[in-house]
N, C-alpha and C positions, 0 to 999 in steps of 0.2 A: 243802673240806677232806675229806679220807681219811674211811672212816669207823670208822677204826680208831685216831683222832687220841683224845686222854686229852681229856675235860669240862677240865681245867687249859688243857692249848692249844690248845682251844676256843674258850673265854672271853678268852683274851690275844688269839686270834686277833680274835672281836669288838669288843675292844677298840680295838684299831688300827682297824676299819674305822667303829667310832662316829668317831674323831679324824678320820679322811678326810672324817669325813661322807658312807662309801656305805652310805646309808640300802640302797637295794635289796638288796646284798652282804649286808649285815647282816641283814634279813628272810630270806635263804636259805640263813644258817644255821639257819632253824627246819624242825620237822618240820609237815607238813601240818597235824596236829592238834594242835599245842602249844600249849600254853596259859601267860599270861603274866598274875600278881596281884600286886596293890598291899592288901597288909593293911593299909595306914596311910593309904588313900587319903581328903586329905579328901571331904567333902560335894561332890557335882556332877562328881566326878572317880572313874572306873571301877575298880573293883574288881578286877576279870576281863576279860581278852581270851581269845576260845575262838578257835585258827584262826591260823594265818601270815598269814590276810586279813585280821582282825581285828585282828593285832600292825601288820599292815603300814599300817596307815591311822590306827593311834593315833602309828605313829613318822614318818609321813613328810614329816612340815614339822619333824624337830625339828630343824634346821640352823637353819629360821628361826626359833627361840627360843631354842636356845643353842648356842652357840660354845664346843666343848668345844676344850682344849686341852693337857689332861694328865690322866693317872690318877695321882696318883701314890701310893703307899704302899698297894699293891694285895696283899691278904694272901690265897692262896688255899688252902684246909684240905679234904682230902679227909676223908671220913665213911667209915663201915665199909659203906657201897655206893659198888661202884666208881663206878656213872656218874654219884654224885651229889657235888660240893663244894659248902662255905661258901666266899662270896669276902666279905671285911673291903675295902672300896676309897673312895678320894676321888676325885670328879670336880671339875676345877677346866676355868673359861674368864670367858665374858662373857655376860650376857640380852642379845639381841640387840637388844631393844627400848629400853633403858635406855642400854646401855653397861656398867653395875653388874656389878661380880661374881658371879659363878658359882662356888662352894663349897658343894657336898654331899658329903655320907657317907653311905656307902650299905652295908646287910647282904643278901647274895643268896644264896637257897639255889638252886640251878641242878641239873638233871638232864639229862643228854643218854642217848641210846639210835642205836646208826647213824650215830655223826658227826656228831647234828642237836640242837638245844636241842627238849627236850619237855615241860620245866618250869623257869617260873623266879618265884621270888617276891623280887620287889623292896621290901625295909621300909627303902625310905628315909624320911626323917623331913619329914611335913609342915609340923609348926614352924619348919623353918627355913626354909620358904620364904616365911613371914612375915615375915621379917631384915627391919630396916629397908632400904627401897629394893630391896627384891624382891618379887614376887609370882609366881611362877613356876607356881598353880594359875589363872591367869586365862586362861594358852594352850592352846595345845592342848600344849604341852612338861609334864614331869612336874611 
């Protein structure tokens, strides 16, 4: 992407290539030293990734634990810094492992700087990954 692409079609652009599942594409929208946190992460699952190396090795089995297949109702709200939005979105597919559904909502405050993701905090909600017939902290997937 340009690096003069807006943090909005940035994140759409990410979007699509999580659904392809090109994990690698998808790590090269990051900046070298961007850093990626889980405030709501439970116990045993990481808080922080420092580093595109560090994003790139938390993400790169997640084809084999979920099977995305839609965003849909993807709400995304620029703040009074340009390069930073709120995105509102639901990830919907399959655990790969199960079969079981795939149904999260997710609240992401994202920054970009150069065309490249430099921060993002992901508060998705780990309760619901307790839903009956899901466990989705037992993978390496979120």
């Amino acid at each position: 992407m340009p690096a003069h692409t807006s943090p909005a079609d940035l994140y759409r652009h990410s979007l699509r290539l999580l659904l392809d599942k090109d994990i690698p594409a998808w790590v090269g929208l990051w900046a070298e030293d961007g850093v990626m946190e889980f405030p709501f992460a439970p116990p045993g699952r990481p808080e922080r990734l420092d580093g595109r190396d560090a994003i790139a090795a938390y993400m790169r089995d997640y084809p084999d634990h979920i099977d995305l297949h839609d965003f849909p109702d993807v709400r995304i709200h620029q703040t009074t810094a340009p390069e930073t939005i709120v995105v509102e979105m639901r990830g919907v597919g399959r655990l790969v492992e199960t079969g079981g559904p795939f149904d999260m909502t997710y609240i992401a405050v994202v920054s970009v700087q150069d065309g490249r993701f430099t921060s993002y905090r992901d508060y998705w909600n780990p309760l619901a990954a307790h839903a009956p017939g899901r466990d989705v902290t037992r993978s390496d997937a979120r």
